[in-house]
C-alpha positions as CSV (number, residue, x, y, z in Angstrom):
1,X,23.2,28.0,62.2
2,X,21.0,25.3,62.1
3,X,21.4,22.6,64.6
4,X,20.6,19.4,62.4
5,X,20.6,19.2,58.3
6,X,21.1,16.8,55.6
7,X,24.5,16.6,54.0
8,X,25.2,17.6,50.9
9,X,25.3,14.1,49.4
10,X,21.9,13.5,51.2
11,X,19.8,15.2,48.8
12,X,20.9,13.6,45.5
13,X,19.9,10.3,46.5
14,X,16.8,11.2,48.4
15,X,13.0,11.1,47.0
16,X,10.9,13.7,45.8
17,X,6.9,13.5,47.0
18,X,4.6,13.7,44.5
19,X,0.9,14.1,45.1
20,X,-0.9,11.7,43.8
21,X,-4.1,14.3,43.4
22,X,-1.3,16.3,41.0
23,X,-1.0,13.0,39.1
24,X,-5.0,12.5,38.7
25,X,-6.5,16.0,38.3
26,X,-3.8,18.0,36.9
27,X,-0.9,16.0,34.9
28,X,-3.0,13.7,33.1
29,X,-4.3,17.0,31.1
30,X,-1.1,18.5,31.2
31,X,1.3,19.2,28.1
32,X,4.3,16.5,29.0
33,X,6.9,19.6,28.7
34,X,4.9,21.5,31.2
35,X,5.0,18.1,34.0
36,X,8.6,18.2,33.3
37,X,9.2,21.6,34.5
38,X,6.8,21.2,37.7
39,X,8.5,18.3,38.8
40,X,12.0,19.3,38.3
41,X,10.9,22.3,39.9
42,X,9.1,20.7,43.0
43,X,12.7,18.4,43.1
44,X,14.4,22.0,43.9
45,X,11.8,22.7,46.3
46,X,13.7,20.3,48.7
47,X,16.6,22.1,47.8
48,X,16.6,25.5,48.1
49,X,20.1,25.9,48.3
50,X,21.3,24.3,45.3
51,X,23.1,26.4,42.4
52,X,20.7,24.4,39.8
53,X,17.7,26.0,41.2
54,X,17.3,29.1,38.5
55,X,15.9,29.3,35.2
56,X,19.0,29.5,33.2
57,X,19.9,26.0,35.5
58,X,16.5,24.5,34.2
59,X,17.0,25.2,30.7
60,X,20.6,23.4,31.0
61,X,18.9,20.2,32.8
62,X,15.5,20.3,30.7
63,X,17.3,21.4,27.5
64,X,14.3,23.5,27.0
65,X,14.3,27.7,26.5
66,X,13.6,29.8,29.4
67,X,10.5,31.1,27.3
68,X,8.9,27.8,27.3
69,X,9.6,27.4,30.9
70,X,8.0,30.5,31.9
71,X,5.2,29.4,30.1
72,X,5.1,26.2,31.4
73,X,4.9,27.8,34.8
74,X,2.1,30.2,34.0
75,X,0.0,27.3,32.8
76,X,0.7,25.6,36.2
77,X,-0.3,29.1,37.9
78,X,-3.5,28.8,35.7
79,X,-4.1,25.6,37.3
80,X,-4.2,27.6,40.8
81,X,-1.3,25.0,41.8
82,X,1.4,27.4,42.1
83,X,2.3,31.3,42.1
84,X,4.7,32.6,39.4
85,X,6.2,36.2,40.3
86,X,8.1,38.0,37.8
87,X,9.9,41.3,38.9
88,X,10.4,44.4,36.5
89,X,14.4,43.7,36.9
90,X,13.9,39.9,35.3
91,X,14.3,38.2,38.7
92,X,12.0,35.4,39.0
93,X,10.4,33.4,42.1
94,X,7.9,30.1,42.1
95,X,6.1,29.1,45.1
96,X,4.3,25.8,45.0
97,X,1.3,25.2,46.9
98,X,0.0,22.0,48.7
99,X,-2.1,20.8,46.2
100,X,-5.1,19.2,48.7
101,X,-5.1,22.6,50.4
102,X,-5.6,24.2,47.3
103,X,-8.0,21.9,46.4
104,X,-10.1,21.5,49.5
105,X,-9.6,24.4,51.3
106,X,-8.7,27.6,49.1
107,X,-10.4,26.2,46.4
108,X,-9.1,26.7,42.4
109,X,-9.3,30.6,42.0
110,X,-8.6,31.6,38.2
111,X,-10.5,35.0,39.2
112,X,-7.0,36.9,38.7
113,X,-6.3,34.7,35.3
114,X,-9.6,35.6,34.3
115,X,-9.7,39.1,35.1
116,X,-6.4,39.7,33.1
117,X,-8.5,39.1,30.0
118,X,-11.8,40.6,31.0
119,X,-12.1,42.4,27.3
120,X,-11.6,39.1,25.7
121,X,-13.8,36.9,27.8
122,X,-16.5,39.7,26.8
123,X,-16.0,38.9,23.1
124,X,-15.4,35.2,23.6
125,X,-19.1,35.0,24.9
126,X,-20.8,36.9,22.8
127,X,-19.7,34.2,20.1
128,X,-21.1,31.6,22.0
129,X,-24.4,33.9,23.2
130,X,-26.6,31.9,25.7
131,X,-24.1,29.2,26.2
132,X,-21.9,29.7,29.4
133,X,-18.2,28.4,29.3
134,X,-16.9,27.1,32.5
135,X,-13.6,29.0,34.5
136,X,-12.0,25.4,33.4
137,X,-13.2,26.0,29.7
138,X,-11.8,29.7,29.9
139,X,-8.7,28.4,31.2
140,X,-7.9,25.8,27.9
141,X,-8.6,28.4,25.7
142,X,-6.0,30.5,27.5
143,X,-3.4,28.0,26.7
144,X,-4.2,28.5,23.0
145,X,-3.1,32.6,23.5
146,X,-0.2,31.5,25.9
147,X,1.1,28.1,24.9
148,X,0.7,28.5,21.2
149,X,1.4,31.7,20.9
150,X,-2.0,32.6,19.0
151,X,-2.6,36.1,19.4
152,X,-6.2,37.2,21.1
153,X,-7.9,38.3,17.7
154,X,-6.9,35.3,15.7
155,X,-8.1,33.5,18.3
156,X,-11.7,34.8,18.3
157,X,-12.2,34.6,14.7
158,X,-11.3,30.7,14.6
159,X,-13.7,30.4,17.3
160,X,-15.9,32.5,15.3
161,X,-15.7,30.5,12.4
162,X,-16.7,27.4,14.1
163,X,-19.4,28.2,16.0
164,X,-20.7,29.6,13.0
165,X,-20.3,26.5,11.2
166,X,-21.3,23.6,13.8
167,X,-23.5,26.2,16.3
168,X,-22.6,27.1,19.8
169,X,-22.5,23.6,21.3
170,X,-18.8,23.1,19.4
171,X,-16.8,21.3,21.9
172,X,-14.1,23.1,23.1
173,X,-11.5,19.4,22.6
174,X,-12.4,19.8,19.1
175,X,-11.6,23.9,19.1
176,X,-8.4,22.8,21.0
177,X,-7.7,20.1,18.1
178,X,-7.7,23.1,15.5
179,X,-6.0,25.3,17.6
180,X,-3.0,23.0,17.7
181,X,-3.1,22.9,14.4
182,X,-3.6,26.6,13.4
183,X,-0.5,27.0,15.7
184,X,2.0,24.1,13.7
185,X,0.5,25.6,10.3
186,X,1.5,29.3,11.5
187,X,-2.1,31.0,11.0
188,X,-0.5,33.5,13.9
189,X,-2.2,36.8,12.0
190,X,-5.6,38.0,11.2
191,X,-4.6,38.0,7.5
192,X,-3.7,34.4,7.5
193,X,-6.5,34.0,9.3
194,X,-9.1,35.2,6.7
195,X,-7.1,33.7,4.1
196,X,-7.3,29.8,5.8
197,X,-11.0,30.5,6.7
198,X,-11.6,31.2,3.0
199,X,-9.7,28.4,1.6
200,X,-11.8,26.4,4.2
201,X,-15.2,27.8,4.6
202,X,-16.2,26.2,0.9
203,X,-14.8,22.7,2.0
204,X,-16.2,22.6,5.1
205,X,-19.7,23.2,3.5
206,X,-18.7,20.4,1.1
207,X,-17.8,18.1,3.3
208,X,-21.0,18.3,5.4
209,X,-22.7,17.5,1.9
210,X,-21.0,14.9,0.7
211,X,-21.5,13.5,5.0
212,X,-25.5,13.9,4.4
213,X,-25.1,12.1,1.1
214,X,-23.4,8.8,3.2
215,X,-26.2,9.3,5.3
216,X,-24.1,10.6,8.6
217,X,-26.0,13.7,9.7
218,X,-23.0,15.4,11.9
219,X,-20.4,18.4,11.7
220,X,-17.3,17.0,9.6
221,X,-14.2,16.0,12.2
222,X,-10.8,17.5,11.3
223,X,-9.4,14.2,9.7
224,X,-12.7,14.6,7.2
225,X,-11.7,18.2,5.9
226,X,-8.8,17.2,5.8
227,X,-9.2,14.2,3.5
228,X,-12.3,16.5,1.3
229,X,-8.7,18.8,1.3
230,X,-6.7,16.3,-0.3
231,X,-9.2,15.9,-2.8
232,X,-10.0,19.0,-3.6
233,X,-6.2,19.1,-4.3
234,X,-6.3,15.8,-6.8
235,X,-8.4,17.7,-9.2
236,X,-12.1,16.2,-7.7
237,X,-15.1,18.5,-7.5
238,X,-18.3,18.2,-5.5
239,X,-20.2,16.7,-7.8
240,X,-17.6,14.6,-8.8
241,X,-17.2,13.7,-5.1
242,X,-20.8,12.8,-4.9
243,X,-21.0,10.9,-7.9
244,X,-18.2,8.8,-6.6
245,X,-20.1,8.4,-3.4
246,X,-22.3,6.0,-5.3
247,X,-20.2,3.1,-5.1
248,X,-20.0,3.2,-1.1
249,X,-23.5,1.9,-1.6
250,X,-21.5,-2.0,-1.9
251,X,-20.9,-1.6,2.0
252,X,-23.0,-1.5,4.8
253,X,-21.6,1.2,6.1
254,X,-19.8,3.6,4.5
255,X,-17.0,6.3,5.9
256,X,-14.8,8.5,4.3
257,X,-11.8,6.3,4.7
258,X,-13.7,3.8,2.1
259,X,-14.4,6.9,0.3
260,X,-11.2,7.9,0.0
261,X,-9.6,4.5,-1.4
262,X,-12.4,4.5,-4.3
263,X,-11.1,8.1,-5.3
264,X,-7.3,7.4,-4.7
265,X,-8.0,4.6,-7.4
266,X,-9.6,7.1,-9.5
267,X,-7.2,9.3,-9.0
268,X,-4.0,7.3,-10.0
269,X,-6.1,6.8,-13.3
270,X,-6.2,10.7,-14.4
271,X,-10.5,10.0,-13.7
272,X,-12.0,13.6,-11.9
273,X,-14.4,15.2,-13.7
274,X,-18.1,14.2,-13.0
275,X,-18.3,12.7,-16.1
276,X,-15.5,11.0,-16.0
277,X,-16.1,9.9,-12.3
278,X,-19.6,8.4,-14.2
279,X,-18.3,6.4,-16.9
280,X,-15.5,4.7,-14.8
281,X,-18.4,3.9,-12.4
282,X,-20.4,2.5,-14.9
283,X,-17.6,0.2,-16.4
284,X,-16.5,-0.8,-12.7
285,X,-20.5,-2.3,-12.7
286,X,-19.8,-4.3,-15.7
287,X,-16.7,-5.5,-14.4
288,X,-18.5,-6.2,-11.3
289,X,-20.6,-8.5,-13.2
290,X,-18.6,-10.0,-15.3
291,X,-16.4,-11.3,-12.2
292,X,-19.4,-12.7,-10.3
293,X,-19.8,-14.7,-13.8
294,X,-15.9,-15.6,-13.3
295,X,-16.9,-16.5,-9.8
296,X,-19.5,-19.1,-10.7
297,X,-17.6,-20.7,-13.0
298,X,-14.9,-21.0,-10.8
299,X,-17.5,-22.8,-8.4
300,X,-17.7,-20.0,-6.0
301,X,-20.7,-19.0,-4.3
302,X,-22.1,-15.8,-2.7
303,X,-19.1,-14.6,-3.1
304,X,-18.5,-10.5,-3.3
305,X,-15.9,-9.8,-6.1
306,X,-13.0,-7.6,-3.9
307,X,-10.7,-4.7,-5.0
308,X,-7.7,-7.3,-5.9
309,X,-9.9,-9.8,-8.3
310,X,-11.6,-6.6,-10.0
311,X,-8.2,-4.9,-10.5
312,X,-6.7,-8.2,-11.9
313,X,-9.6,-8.4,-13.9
314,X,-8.7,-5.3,-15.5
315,X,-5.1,-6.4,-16.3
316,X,-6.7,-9.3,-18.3
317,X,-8.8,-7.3,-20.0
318,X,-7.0,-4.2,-20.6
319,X,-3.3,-5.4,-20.3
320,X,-3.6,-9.0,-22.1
321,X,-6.2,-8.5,-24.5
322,X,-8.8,-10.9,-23.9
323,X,-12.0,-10.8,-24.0
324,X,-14.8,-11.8,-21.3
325,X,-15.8,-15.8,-23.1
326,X,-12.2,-16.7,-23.2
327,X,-11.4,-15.8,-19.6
328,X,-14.4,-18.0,-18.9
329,X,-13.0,-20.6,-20.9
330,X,-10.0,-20.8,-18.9
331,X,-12.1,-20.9,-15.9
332,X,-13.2,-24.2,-17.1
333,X,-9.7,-25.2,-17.9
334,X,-9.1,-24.4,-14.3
335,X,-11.8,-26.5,-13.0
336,X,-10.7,-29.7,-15.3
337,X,-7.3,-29.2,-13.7
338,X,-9.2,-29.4,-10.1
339,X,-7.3,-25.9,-9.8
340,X,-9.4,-22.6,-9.1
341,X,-7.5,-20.3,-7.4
342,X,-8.0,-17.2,-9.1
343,X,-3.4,-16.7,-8.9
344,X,-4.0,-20.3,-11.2
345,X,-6.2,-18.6,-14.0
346,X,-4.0,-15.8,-14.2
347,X,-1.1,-17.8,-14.7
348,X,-3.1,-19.6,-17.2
349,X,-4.4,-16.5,-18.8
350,X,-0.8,-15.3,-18.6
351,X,0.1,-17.9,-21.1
352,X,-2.9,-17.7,-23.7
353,X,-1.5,-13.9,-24.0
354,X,2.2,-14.4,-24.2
355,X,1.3,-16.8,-27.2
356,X,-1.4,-14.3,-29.1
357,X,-4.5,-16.0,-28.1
358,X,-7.1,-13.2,-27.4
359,X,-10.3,-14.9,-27.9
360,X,-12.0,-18.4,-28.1
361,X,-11.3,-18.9,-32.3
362,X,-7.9,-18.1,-31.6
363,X,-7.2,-20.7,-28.6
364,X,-9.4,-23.3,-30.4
365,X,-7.1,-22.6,-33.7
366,X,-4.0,-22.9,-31.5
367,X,-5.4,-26.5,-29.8
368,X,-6.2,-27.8,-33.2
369,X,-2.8,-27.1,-34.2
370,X,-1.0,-28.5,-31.3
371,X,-3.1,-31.5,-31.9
372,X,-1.9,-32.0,-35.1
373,X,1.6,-31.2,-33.9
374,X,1.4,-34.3,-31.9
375,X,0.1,-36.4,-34.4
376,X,3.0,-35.3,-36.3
377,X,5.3,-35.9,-33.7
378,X,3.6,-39.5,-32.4
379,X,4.1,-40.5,-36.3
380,X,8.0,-39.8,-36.2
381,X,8.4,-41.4,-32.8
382,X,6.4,-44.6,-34.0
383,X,7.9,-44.6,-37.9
384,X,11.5,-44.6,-35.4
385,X,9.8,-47.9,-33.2
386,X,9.5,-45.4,-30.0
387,X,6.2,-45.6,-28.8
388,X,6.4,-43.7,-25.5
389,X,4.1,-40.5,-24.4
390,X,5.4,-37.0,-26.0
391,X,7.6,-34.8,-24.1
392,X,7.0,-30.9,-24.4
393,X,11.1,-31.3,-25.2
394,X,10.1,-33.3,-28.1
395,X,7.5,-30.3,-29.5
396,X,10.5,-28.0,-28.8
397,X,12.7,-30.1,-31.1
398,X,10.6,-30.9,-33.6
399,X,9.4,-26.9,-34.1
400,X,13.3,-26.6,-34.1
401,X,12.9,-28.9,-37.4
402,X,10.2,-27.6,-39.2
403,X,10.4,-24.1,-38.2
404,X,14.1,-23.3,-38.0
405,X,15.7,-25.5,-40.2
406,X,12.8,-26.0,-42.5
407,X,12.8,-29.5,-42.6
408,X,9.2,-31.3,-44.3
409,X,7.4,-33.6,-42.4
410,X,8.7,-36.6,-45.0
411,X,12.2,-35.8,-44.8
412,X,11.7,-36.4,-40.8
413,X,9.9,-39.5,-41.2
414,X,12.9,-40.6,-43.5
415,X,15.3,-39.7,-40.8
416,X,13.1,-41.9,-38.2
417,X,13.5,-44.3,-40.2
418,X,16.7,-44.4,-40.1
419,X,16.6,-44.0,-36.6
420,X,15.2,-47.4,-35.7
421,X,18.2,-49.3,-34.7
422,X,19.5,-46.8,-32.3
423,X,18.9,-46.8,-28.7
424,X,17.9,-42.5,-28.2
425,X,16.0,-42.2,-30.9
426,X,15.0,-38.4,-30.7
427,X,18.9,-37.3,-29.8
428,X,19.7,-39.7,-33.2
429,X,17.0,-38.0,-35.5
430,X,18.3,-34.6,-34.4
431,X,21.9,-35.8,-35.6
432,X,21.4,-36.9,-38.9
433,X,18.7,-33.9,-39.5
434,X,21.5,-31.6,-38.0
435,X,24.1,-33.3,-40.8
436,X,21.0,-33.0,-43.5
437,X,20.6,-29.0,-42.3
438,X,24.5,-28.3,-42.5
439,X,24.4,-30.0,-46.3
440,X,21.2,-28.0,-47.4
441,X,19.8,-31.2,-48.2
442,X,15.5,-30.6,-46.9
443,X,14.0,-33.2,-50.1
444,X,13.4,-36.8,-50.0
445,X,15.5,-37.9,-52.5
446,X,18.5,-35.7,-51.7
447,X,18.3,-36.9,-48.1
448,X,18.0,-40.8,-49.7
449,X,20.8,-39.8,-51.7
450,X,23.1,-38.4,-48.8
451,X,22.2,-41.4,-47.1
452,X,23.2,-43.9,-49.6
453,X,26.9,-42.5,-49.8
454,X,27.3,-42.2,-46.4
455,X,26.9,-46.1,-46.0
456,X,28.7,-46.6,-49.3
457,X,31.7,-45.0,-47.6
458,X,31.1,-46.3,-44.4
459,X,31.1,-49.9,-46.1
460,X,34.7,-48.7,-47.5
461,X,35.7,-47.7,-44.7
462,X,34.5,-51.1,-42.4
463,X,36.1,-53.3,-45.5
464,X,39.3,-51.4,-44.7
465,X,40.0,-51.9,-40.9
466,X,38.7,-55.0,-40.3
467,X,41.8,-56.3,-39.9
468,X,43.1,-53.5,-37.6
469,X,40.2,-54.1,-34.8
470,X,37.8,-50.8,-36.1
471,X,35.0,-52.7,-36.6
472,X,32.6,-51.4,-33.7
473,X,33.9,-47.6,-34.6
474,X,32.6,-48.0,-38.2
475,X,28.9,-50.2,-37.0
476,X,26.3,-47.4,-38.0
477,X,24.9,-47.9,-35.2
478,X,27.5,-48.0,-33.1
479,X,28.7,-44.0,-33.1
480,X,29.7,-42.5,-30.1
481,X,26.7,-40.4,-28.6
482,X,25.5,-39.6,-24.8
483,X,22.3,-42.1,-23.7
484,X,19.7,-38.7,-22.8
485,X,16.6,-40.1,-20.4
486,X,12.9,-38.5,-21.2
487,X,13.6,-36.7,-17.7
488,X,17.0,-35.1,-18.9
489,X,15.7,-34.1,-22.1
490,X,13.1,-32.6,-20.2
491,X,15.4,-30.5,-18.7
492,X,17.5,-29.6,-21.8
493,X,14.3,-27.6,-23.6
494,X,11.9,-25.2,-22.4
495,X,8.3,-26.2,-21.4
496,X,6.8,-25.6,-25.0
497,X,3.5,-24.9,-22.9
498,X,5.5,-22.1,-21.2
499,X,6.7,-20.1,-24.5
């Protein structure tokens, strides 16, 4: 036994060394699964003792499968950091090495690794012919056969593919990028294999065509295919591809991202087909115009129309109904009103529609009426001795009159002018048409004639309580009715403008 050793406790709270030359050459690059596994394992290092030092004990702490922690321990012994030993009964040992031995002394020796595929090395660079790959280059495409589980054959026809597609020079990052994704998409047979390299082979030569058209002269990355995928998928051919490619010419320089927005917008609007692709083009141009002609009106200048005014644009055009010299007029309504914010002329815009108005004649018509809708209404007020500004309340009202209950213009000048001793004069008009309306009285003369016995019987009626202190009850004037302000009648009726 031993003369001196650490307790028990000792160890738990004790530190594990790390080299830092592990940390800079080896876990930077590593899979983060595969660090946990070497440093949990270098933790039992210290401990050699301990009942969690055993793979079924790793898989409990690391909640990982014992498969992907033998794996993650080859990859290490790839590295040339470590030596993995595997006996025929299933017993398993690890021995770690210094790493700055191994590094400066013994040297990285994948000679073994290498050797254990010797046949596949011989095919791997015949692929890439002249070009040499490094032991380190070797090594990453190992992981692909034993961290993703490719097999060998699948593996040399995705290289295959590539090289034959971007020549020999292919990075092996970007080979490792699609192995990855081979792997998630479970292209693990030759079968799949030659059915995804078909699927693919016609895109990728599309995409490099459609790159050469944008003026980039380069193999396509995997986020390009991927996008020329997704809109091969929406219906879009080559040519209609192309033909969309024409409007990146509005940027300075143009990617596939900006391509993609212009035929997501197609898209959404059932456009694929060359022709198609064309014609919305060539309707986007005029709208292009036509909202640098909204632009100057508007007062701005060198201005480039965006996405957002072209789309609203459309609304008006498409949506509302109006055409291109009444938009323009309401850009000079806009400027009168010192307000040019294109949110402002839609609003405006927004209104013309709700009420009908589609073109120039029509909002012109509409004006001219509303003008002589306030003469109208500035006669009543004055034949009733109000000579105050008209309210959009008071339009409401008197459309209420003419519209609704069919009232004529005389019979309302009657009422104003029996209006003209009373303190609210529009609330006392809308009485005694309101009585007139109940009655079906809408002439002159009936009105007169209503009128006349209503202050026949009211003189009764004044004659006959005198004497019992109802004199201010029967005054004419005098009925009971609630003083409105030109602010609370505002209140009570809808904006006309706004309807």
């Amino acid at each position: 036994m031993s003369l001196c050793r650490f307790s028990e406790s000792f160890q738990i709270f004790d530190i594990t060394p790390v080299e830092n030359l592990f940390i800079q050459e080896f876990m930077l690059k590593a899979p983060g699964d595969f660090v946990k596994v070497y440093l949990y394992g270098l933790m039992q290092c210290y401990r050699p003792n301990s009942t969690e030092n055993s793979l079924e004990a790793f898989s409990h702490a690391l909640e990982m499968d014992t498969g992907t922690i033998e794996n993650a321990f080859h990859y290490w012994e790839r590295q040339g950091i470590l030596y993995f030993h595997k006996e025929s009964n299933g017993e398993t040992s690890v021995e770690y090495f210094n790493i700055k031995d191994v590094l400066y002394n013994k040297g990285l020796d994948c000679e073994k690794t290498m050797y254990k595929y010797k046949d596949f090395n011989q095919n791997l660079q015949k692929i890439f012919d002249t070009r040499l790959l490094s032991p380190q280059e070797y090594l990453r495409i190992y992981d692909w056969i034993e961290v993703l589980n490719l097999p060998m054959e699948v593996v040399l026809m995705m290289v295959q593919f590539y090289v034959s597609r971007m020549g020999k020079k292919v990075r092996i990052n970007y080979l490792d990028k699609v192995a990855v994704t081979w792997a998630k998409e479970g292209i693990n047979t030759l079968q799949k294999a030659e059915e995804y390299i078909q699927a693919n082979d016609t895109c990728f030569k599309d995409t490099i065509a459609v790159l050469k058209y944008l003026g980039i002269h380069r193999s396509p990355s995997q986020a390009e295919l991927d996008l020329y995928k997704k809109w091969k998928n929406w219906g879009f051919t080559l040519d209609s591809v192309l033909t969309a490619c024409r409007e990146t010419t509005k940027v300075q320089s143009p990617t596939f991202a900006y391509l993609d927005k212009i035929l997501a917008n197609m898209h959404s609007r059932d456009v694929t087909s060359p022709q198609e692709v064309k014609q919305h083009l060539d309707k986007q141009d005029d709208c292009y115009a036509r909202i640098k002609e909204v632009y100057y009106e508007l007062g701005y200048k060198n201005n480039t129309p965006t996405p957002a005014h072209l789309s609203m644009y459309q609304v008006w055009v498409k949506e509302y109904g109006l055409d291109h010299d009444l938009i323009l007029l309401g850009c000079k309504q806009c400027v009168r009103k010192k307000t040019t914010a294109f949110d402002h002329l839609d609003d405006l815009l927004k209104q013309w529609a709700a009420k009908g108005l589609s073109n120039v004649t029509e909002v012109k018509d509409y004006l001219s009426k509303k003008k002589a809708l306030d003469n109208e209404i500035k006669a009543v007020l004055e034949r009733a001795g109000d000579s105050r500004t008209i309210t959009a309340s008071d339009r409401k009202l008197y459309r209420k009159w003419t519209e609704t209950w069919n009232m004529s213009f005389e019979v309302i000048l009657l009422a104003a002018e029996y209006s003209v001793m009373s303190r609210d004069k529009i609330p006392f008009i809308n009485k005694i048409l309101s009585n007139w309306h109940s009655k079906d009285i809408n002439s002159v003369q009936a009105a007169k004639q209503d009128h006349e016995r209503h202050m026949k019987a009211m003189e009764l009626m004044k004659s006959g309580n005198e004497e019992k202190g109802l004199k201010k009850q029967l005054d004419f004037n005098k009925f009971p009715q609630h003083a409105y302000t030109d602010e609370e009648l505002e209140s009570l009726f809808e904006n006309i403008e706004k309807n």
